[in-house]
N, CA and C of each residue as an Amber inpcrd file, in Angstrom:
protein
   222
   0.8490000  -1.1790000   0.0000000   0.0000000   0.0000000   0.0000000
   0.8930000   1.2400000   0.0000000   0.9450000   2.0640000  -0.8050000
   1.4150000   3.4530000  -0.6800000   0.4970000   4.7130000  -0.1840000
   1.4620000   5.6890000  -0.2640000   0.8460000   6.9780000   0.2810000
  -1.1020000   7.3220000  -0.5830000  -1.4210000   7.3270000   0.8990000
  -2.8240000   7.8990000   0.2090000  -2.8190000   8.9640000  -0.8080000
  -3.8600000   9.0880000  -1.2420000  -3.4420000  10.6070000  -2.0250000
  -5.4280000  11.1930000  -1.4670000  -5.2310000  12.6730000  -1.7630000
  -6.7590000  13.0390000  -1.3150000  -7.1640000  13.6430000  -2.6700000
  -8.0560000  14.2180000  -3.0240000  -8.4940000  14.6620000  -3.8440000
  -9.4310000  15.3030000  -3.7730000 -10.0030000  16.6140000  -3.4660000
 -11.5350000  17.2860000  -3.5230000 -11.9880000  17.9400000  -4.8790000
 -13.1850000  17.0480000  -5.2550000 -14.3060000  17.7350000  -6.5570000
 -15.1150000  18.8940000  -6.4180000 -14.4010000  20.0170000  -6.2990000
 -15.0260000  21.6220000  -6.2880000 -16.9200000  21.4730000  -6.6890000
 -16.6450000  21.6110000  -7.5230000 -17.7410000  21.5050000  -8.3500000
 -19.3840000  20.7790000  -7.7710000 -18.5140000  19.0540000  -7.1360000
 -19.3860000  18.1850000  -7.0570000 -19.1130000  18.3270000  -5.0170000
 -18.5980000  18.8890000  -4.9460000 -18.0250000  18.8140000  -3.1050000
 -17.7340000  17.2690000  -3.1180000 -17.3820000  16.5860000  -3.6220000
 -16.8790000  15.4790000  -2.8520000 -15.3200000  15.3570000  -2.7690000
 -15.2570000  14.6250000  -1.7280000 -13.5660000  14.3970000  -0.9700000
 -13.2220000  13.0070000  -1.4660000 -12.3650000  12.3350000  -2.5930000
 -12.0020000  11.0810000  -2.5730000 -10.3170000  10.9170000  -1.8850000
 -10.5160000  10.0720000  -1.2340000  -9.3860000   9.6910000  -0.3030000
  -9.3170000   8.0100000  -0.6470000  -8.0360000   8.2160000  -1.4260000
  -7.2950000   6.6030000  -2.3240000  -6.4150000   6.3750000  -1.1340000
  -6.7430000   4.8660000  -0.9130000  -5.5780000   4.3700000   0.1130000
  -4.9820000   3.5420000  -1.5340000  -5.4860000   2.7700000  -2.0500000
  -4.4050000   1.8450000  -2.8120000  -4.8880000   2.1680000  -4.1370000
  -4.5330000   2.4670000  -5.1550000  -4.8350000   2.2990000  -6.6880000
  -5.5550000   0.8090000  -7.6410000  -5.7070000  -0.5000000  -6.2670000
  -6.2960000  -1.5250000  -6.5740000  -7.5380000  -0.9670000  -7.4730000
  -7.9550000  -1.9040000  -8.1760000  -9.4970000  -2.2030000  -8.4110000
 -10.3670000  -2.2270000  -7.4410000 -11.4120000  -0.8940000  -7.7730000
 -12.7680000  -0.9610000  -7.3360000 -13.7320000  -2.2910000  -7.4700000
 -13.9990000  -2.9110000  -6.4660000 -15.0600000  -4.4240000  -7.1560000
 -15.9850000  -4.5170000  -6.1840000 -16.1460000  -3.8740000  -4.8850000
 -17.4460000  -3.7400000  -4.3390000 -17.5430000  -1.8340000  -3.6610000
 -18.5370000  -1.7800000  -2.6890000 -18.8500000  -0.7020000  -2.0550000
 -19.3150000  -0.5790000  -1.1550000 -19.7000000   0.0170000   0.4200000
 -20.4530000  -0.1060000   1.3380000 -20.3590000   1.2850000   1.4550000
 -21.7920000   1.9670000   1.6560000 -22.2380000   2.9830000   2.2530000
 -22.5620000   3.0130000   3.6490000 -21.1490000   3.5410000   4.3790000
 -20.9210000   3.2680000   5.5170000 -21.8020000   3.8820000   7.0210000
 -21.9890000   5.5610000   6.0730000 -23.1030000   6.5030000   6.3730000
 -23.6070000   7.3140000   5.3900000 -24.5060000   8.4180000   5.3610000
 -24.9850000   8.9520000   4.5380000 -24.0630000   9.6350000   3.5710000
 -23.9120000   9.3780000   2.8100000 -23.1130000  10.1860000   1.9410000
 -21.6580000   9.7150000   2.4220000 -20.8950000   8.8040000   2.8780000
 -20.4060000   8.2330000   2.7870000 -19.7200000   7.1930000   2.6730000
 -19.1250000   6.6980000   1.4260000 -19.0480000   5.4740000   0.6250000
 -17.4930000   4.6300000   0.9120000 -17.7820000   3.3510000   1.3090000
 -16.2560000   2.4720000   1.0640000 -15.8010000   1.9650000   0.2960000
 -14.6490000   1.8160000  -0.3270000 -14.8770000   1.1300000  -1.2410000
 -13.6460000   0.2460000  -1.3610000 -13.9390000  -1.0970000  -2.0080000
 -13.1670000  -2.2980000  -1.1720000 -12.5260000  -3.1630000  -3.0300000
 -11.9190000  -3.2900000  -2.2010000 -11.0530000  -4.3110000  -3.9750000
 -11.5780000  -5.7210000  -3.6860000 -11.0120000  -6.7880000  -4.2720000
 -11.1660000  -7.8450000  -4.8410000 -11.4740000  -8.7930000  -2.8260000
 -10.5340000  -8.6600000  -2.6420000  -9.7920000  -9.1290000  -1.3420000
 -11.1330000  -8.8630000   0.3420000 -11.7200000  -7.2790000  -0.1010000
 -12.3670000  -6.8030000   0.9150000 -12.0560000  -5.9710000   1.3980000
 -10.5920000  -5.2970000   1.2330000  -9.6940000  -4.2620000   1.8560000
 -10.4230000  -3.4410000   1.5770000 -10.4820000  -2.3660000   2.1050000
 -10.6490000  -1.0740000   1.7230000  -9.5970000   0.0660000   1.0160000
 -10.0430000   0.6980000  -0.1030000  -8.7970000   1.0280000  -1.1780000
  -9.1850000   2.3910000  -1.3910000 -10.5480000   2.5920000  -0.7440000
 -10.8160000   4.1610000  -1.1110000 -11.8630000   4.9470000  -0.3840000
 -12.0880000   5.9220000   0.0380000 -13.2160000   6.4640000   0.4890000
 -13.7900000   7.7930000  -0.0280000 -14.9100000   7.7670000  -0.2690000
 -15.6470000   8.8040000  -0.9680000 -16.9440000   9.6020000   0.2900000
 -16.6280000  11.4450000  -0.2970000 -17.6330000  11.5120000   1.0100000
 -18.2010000  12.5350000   0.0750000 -19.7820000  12.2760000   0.1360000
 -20.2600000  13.3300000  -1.0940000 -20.6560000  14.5890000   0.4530000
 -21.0300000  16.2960000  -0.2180000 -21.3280000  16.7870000   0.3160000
 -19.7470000  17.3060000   1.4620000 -18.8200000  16.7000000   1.2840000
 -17.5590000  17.1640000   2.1470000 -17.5130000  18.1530000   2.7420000
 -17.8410000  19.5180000   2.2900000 -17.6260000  20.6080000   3.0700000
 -18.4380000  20.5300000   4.2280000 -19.5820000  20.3200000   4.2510000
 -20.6490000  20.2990000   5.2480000 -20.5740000  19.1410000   6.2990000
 -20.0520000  18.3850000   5.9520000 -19.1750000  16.9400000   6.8740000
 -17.9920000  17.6230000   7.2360000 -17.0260000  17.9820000   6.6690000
 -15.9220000  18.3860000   7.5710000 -16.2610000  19.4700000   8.7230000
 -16.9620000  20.5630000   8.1640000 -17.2010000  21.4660000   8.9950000
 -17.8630000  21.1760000  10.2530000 -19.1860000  20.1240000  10.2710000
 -19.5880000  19.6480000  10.8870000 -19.1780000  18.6820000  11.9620000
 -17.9030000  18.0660000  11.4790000 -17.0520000  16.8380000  12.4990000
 -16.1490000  17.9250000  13.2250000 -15.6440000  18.6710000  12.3840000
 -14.5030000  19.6630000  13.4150000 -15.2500000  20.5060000  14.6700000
 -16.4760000  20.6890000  14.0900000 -17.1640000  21.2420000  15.2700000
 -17.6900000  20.6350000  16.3400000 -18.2000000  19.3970000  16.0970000
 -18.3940000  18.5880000  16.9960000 -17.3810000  17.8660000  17.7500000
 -16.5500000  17.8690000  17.0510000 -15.0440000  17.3090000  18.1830000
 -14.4180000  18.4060000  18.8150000 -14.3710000  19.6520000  18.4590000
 -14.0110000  20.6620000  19.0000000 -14.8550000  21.4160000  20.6310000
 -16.1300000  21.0630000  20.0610000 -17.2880000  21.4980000  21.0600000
 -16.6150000  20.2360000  22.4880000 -16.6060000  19.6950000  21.8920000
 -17.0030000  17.9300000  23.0790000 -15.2310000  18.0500000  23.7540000
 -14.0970000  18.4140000  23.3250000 -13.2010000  18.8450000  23.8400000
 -13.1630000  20.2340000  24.6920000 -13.9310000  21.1390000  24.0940000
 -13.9670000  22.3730000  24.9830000 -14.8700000  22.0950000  26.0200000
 -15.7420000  21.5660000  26.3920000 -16.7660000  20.6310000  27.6810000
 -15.8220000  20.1600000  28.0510000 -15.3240000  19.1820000  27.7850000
 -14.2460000  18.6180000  28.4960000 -13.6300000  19.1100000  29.2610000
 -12.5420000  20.2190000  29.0160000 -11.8580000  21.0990000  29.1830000
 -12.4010000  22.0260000  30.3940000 -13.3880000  23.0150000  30.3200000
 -14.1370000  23.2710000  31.0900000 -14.6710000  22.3930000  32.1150000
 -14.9240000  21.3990000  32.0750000 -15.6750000  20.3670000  33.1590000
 -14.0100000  19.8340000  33.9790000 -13.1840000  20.0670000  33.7600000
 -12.0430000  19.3070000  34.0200000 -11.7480000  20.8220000  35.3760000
């Protein structure tokens, strides 16, 4: 396996994140709008997240929030 590579589709907002250049041969939609995607074997070789901006923004805030509680409660 080599270096991932990332990739974001302006246009379409999606984020593809290649772990291996294998063949695509199945898929699991792991959550909404985001897709696995697995080679021959079962590995996972790629991940697709449609809508990205609104998922990233959304995870950084929520891990950020739940650390600053933390923080405060500490």
């Amino acid at each position: 396996m080599g270096n991932p590579k990332m990739t974001y589709f302006k246009e379409e907002d999606i984020l593809y994140l290649v772990i291996s250049e294998e063949k695509e041969v199945d898929s699991i939609e792991i959550s909404p709008n985001i897709t696995a995607e697995l080679n021959e074997a079962g590995e996972l070789i790629g991940i697709e997240i449609i809508n990205a901006s609104g998922f990233l923004r959304d995870s950084v805030l929520e891990s950020t929030q739940a650390k600053l509680l933390k923080l405060k409660a500490a």
